[in-house]
C-alpha positions in Angstrom: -15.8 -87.5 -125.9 -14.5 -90.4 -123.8 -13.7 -87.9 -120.1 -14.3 -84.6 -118.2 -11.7 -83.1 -116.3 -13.6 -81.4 -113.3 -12.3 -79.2 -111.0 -13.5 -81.8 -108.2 -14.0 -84.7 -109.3 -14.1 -88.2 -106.6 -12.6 -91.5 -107.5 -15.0 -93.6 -106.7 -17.4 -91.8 -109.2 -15.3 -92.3 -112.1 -14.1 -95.8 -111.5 -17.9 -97.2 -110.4 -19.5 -95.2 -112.8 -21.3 -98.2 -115.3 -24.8 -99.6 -116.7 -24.8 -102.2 -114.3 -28.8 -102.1 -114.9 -28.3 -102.8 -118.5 -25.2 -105.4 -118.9 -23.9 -102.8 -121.5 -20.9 -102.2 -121.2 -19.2 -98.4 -121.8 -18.0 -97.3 -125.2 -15.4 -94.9 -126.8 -18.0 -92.1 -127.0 -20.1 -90.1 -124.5 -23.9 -89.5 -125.5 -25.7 -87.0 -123.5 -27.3 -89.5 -121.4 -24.2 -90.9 -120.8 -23.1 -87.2 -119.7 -26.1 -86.6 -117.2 -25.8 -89.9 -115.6 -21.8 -89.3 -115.0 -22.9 -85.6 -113.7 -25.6 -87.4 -111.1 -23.1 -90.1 -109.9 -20.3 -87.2 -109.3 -22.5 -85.6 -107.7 -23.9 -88.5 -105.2 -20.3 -88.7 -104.2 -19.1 -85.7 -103.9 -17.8 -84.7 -100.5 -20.1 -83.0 -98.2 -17.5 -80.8 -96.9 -16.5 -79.7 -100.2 -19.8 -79.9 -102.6 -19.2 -79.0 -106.4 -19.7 -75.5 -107.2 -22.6 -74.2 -109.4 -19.5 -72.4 -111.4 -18.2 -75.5 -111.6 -21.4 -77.4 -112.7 -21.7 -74.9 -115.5 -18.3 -75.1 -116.3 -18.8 -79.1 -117.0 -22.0 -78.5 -118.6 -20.5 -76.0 -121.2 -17.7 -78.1 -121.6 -19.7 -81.1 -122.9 -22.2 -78.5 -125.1 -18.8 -77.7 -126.8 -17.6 -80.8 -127.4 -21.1 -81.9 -129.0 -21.1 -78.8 -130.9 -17.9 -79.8 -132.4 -18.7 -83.2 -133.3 -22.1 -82.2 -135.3 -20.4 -79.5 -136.8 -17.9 -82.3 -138.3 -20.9 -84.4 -139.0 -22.1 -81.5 -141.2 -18.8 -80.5 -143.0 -18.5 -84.3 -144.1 -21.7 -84.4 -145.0 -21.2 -81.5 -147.2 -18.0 -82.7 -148.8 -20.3 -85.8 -149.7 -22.1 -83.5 -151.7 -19.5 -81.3 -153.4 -18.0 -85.0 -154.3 -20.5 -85.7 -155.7 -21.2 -82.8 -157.7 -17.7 -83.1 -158.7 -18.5 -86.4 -160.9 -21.6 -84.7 -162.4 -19.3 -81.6 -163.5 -16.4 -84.7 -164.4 -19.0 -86.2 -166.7 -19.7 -83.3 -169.3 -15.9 -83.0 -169.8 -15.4 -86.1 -171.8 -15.3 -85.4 -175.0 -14.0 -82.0 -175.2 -10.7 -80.5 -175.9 -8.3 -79.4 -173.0 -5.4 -76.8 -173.5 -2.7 -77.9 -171.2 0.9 -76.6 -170.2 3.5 -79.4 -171.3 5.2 -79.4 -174.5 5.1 -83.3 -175.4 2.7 -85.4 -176.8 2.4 -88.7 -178.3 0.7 -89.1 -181.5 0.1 -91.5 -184.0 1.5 -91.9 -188.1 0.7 -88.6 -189.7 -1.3 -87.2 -186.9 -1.0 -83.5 -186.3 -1.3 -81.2 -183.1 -2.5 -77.9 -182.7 -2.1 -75.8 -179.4 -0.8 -72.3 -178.3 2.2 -70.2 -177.3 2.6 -68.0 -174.6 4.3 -64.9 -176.4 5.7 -62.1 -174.1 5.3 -59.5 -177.4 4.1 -59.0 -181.2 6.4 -60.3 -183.6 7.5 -63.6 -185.3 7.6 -67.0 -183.2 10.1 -69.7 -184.7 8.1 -73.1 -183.6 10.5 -76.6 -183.7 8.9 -79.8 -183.9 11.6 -82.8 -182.1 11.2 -86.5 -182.5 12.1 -88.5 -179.7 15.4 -88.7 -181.5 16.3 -84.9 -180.7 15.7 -84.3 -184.9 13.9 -80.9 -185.6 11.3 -82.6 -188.3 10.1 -79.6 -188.7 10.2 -75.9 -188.6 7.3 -73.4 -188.4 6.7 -69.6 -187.9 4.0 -68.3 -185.6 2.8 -64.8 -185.8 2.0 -63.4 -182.4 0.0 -60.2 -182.6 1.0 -59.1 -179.5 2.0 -60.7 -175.9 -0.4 -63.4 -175.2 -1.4 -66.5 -176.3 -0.6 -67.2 -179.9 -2.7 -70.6 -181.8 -0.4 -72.6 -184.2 -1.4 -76.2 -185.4 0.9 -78.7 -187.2 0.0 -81.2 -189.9 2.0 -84.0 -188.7 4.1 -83.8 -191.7 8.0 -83.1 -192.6 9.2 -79.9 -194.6 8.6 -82.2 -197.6 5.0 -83.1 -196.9 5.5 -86.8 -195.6 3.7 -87.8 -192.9 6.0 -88.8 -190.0 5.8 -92.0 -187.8 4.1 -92.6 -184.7 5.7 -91.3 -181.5 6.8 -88.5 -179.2 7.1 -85.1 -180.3 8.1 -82.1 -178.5 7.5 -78.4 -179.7 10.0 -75.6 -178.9 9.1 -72.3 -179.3 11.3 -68.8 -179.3 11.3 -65.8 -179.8 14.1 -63.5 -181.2 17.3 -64.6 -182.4 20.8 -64.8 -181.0 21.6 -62.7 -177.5 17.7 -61.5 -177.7 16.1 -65.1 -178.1 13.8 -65.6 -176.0 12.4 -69.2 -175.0 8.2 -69.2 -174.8 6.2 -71.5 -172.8 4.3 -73.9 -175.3 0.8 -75.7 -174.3 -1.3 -78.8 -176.1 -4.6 -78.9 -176.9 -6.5 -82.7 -176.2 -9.1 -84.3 -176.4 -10.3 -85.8 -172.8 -11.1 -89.6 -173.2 -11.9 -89.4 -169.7 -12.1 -88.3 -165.9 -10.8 -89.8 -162.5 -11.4 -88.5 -159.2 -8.5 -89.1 -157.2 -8.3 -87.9 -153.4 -5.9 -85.1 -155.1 -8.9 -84.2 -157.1 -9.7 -84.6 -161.1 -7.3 -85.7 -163.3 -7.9 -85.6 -166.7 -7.2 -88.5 -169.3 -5.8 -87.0 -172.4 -5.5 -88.5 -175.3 -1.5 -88.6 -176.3 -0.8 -86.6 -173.2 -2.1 -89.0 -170.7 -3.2 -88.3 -167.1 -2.9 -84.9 -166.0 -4.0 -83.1 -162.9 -7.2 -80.3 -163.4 -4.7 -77.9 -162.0 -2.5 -78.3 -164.9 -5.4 -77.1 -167.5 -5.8 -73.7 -168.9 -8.6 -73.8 -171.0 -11.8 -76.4 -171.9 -13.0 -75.4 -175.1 
């Protein structure tokens, strides 16, 4: 707090107003000493004719208790997100290690390394699962039964319809429902395993392997 508007306040007592006793010179912020010395200056000068009110004295004195008030309240909230930061690394540090579901529908994976994951199905019934290269090839066909709406687990080998394992790269799985007129595309999400955790001013993101750096928001599950 660096000035106090006053409903009668003197020149003089603003522009005189210093430590001359001291040789410090003012800073940017008012302590409470600083207030009570300003208050006993104003009122030194004030005019005779016209002395400052007691309203008014209250009225600057609630003013400043405000103002204070504010400033240790923000002391204490950054203080507390000190802590919650810091509790966010402890939490951060027991997810390494485990296996994330997330909602995209790439990943990259090595020669002959399979994927497993789950997709969203709206009802009961058959779910026609395409594995794509980074080519645009379907590699690889695969049915998913869905008991009803909901998630719905499937997990691929990592191999062709003829059993061979398939290079390293980019796959991307496309699931449906339905056939013709009634097909029905279904949202499809990875499972990961999380190498590690960053906290970025956005908050966590999580270091998938295959799926690189996602966003905690972007997680459905931590098994």
């Amino acid at each position: 707090m660096s000035t106090i508007t006053t409903g009668n306040p003197t020149n003089s007592a603003y522009a005189q107003y210093a430590f001359p006793e001291t040789g410090k010179t003012r800073s940017d912020g008012m302590g409470q000493a600083d207030f009570l010395r300003l208050m006993t200056e104003q009122m030194k000068n004030q005019d005779p004719l016209n002395p400052l009110k007691g309203a008014e004295f209250l009225g600057q004195l609630a003013q400043f208790s405000t103002v204070q008030g504010i400033e240790n309240m923000q002391q204490a909230m950054n203080a507390m997100a000190s802590v919650m930061e810091n509790d966010q690394s402890l939490r951060a540090a027991t997810l390494v290690g485990r296996d994330a579901l997330v909602e995209v529908d790439s990943v990259s994976l090595g020669a002959g390394a399979g994927a497993s994951g789950e997709i969203v199905a709206t009802r009961a019934g058959t779910i026609q699962l395409d594995v794509v290269d980074a080519g645009g090839q379907v590699v690889r066909k695969l049915n998913v039964e869905a008991s009803s709406s909901g998630p719905a687990p499937f997990a691929w080998d990592g191999k062709d319809a003829d059993g061979n394992p398939l290079d390293a790269g980019t796959y991307t799985f496309r699931a449906s429902s339905g056939s013709g007129q009634q097909s029905e595309a279904l949202a499809v999400r990875m499972a990961a395993r999380i190498d590690s955790v960053s906290i970025e001013p956005q908050g966590l993101v999580l270091n998938l392997a295959g799926l690189g750096s996602v966003p905690l928001s972007t997680v459905r599950r931590i098994g």
